[in-house]
TORGU-416134 format. One record per residue (C-alpha): residue number from 1; x, y, z. Coordinates in pm, 1 decimal, padded with zeros to 6 digits. Layout:
SITE  pos         u         v         w
SITE  NUM         X         Y         Z
...
//
This chain:
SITE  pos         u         v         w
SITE    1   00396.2  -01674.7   02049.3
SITE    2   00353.4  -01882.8   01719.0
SITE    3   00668.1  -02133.5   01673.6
SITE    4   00845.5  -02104.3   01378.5
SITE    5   00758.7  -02412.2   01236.8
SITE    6   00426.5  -02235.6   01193.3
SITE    7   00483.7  -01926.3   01071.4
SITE    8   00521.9  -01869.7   00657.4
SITE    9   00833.5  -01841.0   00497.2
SITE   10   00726.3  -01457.9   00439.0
SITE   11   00672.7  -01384.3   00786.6
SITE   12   00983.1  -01545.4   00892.7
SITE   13   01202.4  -01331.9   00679.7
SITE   14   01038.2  -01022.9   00764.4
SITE   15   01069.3  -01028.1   01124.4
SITE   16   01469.0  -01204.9   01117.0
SITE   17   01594.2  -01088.2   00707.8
SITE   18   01954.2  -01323.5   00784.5
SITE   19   01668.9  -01594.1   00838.6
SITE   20   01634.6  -01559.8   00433.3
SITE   21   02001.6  -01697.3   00352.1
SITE   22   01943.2  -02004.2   00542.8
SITE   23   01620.5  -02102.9   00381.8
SITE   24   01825.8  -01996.0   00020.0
SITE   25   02076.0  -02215.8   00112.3
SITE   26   01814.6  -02496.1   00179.6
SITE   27   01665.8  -02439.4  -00167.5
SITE   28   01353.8  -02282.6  -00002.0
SITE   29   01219.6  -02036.4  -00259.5
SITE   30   01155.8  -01738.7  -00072.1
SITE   31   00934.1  -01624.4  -00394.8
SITE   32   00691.6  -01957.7  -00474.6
SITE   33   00721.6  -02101.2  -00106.6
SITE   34   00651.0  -01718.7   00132.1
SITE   35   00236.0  -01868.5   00132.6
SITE   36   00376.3  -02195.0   00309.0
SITE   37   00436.8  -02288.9   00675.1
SITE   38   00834.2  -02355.9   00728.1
SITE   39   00675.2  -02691.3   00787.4
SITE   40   00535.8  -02746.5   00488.2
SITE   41   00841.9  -02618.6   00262.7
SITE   42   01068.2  -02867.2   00471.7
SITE   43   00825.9  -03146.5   00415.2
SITE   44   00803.1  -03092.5   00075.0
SITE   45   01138.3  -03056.9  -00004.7
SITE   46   01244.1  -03348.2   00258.0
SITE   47   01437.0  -03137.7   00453.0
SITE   48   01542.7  -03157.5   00834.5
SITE   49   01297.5  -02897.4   00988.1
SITE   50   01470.1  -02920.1   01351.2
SITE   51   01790.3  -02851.6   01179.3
SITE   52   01653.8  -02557.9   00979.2
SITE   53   01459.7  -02396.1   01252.4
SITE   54   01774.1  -02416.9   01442.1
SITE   55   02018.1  -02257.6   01212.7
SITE   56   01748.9  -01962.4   01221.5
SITE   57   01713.9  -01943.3   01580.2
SITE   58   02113.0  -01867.0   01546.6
SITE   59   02082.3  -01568.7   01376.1
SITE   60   01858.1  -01391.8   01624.1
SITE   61   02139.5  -01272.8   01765.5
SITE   62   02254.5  -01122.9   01515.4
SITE   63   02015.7  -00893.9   01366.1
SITE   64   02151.1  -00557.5   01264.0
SITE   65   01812.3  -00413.4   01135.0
SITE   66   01481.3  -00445.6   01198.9
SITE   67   01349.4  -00333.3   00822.1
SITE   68   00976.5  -00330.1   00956.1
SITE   69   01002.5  -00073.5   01191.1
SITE   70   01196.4   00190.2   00961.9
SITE   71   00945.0   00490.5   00842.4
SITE   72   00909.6   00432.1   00458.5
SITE   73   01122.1   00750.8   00285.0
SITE   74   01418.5   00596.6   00516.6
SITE   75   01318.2   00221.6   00361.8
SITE   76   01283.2   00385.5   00020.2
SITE   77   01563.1   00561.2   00036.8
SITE   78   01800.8   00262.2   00169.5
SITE   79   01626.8   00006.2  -00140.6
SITE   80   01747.1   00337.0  -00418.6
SITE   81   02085.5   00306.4  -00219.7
SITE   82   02168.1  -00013.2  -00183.9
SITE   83   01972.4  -00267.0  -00403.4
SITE   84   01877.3  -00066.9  -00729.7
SITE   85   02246.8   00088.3  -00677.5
SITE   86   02382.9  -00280.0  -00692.4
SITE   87   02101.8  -00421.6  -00963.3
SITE   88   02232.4  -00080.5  -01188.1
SITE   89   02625.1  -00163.2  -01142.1
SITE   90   02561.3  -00550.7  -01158.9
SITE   91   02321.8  -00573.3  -01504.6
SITE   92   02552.9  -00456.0  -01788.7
SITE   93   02833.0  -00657.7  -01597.6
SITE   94   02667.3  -00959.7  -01596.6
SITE   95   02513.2  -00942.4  -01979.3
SITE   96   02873.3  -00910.9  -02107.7
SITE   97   02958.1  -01200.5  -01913.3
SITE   98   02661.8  -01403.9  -02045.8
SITE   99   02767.3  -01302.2  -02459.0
SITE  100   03119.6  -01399.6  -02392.0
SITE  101   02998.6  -01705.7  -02250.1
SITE  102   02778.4  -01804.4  -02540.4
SITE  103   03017.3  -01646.7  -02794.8
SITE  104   03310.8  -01882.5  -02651.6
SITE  105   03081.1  -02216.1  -02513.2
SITE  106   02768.4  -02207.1  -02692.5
SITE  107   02902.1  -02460.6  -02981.3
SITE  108   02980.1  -02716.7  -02666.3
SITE  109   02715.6  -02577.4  -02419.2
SITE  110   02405.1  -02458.6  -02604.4
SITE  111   02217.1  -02342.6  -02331.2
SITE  112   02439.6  -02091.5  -02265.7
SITE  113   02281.1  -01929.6  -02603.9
SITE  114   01935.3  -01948.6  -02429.4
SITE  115   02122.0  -01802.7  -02062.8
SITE  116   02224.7  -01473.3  -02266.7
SITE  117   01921.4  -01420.2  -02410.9
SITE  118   01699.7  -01484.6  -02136.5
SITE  119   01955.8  -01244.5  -01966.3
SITE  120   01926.3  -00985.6  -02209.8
SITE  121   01554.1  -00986.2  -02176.2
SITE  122   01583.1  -00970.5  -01814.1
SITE  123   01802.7  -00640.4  -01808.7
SITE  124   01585.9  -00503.6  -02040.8
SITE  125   01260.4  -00589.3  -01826.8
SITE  126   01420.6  -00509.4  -01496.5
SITE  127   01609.8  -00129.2  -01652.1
SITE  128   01195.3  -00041.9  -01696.4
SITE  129   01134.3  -00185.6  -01372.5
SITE  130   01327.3   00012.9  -01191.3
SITE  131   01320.8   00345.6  -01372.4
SITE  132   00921.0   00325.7  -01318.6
SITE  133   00962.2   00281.1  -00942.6
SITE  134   01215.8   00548.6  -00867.6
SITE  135   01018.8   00813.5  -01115.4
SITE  136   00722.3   00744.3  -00974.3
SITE  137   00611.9   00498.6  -00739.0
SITE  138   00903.2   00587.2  -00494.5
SITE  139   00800.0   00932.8  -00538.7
SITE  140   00480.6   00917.4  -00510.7
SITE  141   00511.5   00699.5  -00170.6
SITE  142   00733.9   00990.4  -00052.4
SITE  143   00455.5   01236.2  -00135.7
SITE  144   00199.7   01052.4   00064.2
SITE  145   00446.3   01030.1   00329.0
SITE  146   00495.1   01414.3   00358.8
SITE  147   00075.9   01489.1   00322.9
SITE  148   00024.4   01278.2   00594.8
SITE  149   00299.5   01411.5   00854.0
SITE  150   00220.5   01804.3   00752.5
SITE  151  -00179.8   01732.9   00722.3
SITE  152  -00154.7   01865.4   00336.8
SITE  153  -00395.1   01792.6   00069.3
SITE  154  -00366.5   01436.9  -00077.2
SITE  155  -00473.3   01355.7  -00456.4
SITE  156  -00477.2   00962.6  -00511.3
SITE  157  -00269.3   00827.3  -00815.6
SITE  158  -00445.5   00468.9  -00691.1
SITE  159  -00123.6   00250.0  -00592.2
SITE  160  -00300.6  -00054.2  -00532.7
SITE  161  -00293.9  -00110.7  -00951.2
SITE  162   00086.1  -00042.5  -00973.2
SITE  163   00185.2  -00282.7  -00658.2
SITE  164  -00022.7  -00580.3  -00826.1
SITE  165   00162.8  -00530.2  -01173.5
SITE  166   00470.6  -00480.3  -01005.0
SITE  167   00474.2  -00804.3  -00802.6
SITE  168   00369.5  -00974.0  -01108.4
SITE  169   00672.9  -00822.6  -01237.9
SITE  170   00905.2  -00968.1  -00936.7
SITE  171   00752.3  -01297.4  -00981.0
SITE  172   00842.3  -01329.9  -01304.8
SITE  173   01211.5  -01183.9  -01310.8
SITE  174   01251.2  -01483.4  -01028.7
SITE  175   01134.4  -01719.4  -01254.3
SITE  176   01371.5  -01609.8  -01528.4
SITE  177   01668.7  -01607.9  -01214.0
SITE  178   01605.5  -01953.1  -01108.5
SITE  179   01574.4  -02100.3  -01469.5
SITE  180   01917.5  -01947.2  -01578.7
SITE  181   02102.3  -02073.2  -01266.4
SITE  182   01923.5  -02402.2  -01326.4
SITE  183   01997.9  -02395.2  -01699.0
SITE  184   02394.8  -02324.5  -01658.3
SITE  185   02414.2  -02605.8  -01371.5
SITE  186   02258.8  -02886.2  -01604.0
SITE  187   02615.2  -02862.2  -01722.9
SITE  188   02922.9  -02907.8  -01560.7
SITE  189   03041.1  -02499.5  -01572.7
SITE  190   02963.4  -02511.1  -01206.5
SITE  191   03245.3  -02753.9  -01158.0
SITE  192   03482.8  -02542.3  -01329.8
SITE  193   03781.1  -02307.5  -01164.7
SITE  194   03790.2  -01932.6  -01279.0
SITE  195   03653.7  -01961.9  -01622.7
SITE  196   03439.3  -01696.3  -01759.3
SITE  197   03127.7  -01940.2  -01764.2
SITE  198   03218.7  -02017.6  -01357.0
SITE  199   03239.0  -01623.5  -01281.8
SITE  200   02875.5  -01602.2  -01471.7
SITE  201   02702.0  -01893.8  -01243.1
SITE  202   02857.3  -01705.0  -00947.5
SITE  203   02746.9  -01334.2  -01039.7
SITE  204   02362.8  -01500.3  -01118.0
SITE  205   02385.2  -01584.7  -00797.0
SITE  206   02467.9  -01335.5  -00610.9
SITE  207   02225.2  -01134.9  -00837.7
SITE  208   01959.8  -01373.6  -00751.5
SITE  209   02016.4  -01314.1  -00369.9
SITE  210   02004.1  -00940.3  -00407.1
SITE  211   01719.8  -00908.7  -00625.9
SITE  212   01548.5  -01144.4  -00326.9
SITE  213   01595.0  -00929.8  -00096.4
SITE  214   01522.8  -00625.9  -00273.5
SITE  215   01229.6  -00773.6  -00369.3
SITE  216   01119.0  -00887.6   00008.2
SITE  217   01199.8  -00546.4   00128.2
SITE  218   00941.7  -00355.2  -00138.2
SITE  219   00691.8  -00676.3  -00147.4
SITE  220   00678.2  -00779.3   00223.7
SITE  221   00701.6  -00438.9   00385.1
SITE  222   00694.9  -00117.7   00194.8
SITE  223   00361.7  -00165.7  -00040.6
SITE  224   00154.5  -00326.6   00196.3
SITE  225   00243.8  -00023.2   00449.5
SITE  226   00199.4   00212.9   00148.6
SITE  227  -00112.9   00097.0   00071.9
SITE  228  -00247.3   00131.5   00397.8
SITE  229  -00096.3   00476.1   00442.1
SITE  230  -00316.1   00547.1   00092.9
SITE  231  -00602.7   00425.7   00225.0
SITE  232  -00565.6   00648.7   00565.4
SITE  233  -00478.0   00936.3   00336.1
SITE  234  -00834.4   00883.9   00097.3
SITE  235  -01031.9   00877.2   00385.9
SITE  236  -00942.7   01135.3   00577.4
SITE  237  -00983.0   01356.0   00199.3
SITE  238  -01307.7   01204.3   00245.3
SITE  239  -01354.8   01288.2   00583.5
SITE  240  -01273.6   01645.1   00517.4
SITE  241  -01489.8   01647.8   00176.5
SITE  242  -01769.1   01534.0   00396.2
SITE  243  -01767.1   01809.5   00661.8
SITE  244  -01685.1   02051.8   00408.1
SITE  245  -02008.2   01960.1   00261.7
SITE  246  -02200.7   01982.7   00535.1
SITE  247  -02050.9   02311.5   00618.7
SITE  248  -02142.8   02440.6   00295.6
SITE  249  -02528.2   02338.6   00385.6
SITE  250  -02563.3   02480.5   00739.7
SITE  251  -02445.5   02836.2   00542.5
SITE  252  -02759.5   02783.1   00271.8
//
């Protein structure tokens, strides 16, 4: 069995998913960091890797699903409820936030100009996102799904194209995440008590930590499983093409 300390952050999170909010808590970037040991990400960020491993072995115990063994519609289907239902709710609430913010603070705290525009972008990036996956990629997983269990004919829409583009995607919404929440705490809104610009800081967050694990869920589980379920699904078209063909020339 490989210790922990040598296992990536990526593999860590998808066998234990509660392991994820003790690395976020440590600062370890479970985006920029998932191709590291644990060992290396403490190193590198000087923290206490006894300490760390330790906190994680706690929530063993605890597990209440095991994501990695769910069959993929049941997956999809749980991602649609719960994270795009919260990412949906959450967006428009969060961009009014961020223009009352820079309406009332920007004179005093000019980055929070730059946090509602780079927040506006986001929505706007992450509404196309979404709509693309659950009109067609989620779909189209499903569809797979079903020609595979019933044995009906497959046509490949090639998913390996959309799952690069779309991590690309994830990478960069992260990027924009972490620089907000960075921007608005090179002030001192994070000190302040039940202020619009406080509520803000605490929504990114909790934003930040959902869109993680939506993004973990999709990035470290379902598309590499889809993409192996396409590839089963090709060649056994081939397969059948093949003895078709050969059919067809035993008859001539």
């Amino acid at each position: 069995m490989t210790k922990i300390e040598m296992k990536t952050v990526e593999e860590i999170i998808t066998e234990n998913y509660l392991a994820a909010e003790v690395l976020n808590k440590h600062g370890i970037d479970l985006f920029n960091q998932e191709a590291k040991t644990l060992a290396e990400a403490c190193q590198k960020q000087a923290l206490n890797l006894g300490y760390i491993e330790q906190e994680i072995r706690e929530t063993e115990g605890h597990r209440s699903y095991n994501y990695d063994k769910w069959e993929l519609d049941y997956l999809i289907d749980h991602i649609l409820n719960t994270h795009h239902y919260f990412i949906w709710v959450n967006l428009p609430v969060i961009k009014e936030y961020a223009l009352k913010v820079s309406r009332s603070q920007g004179d005093k705290y000019p980055v929070t100009i730059e946090v509602n525009r780079l927040f506006k972008e986001l929505a706007t990036e992450i509404e196309h996102h979404l709509d693309n996956q659950e009109h067609n990629i989620f779909p189209y997983i499903k569809r797979m799904l079903y020609a595979y269990r019933d044995g009906s004919k497959f046509i490949s829409e090639n998913l390996e194209m959309s799952v690069i583009t779309m991590k690309a995607e994830a990478n960069c919404y992260a990027a924009k995440l972490n620089l907000m929440e960075s921007l608005l705490r090179t002030t001192d809104i994070a000190n302040q008590q039940e202020t619009t610009a406080s509520v803000l800081l605490y929504k990114l967050g909790a934003f930040k930590y959902n869109f993680y694990q939506h993004m973990h869920l999709e990035k470290n589980i379902l598309f590499p499983k889809a993409l192996k379920l396409e590839r089963k699904l090709v060649s056994r078209e081939e397969g059948v093409g093949n003895r078709q063909k050969e059919l067809g020339a035993l008859g001539n």
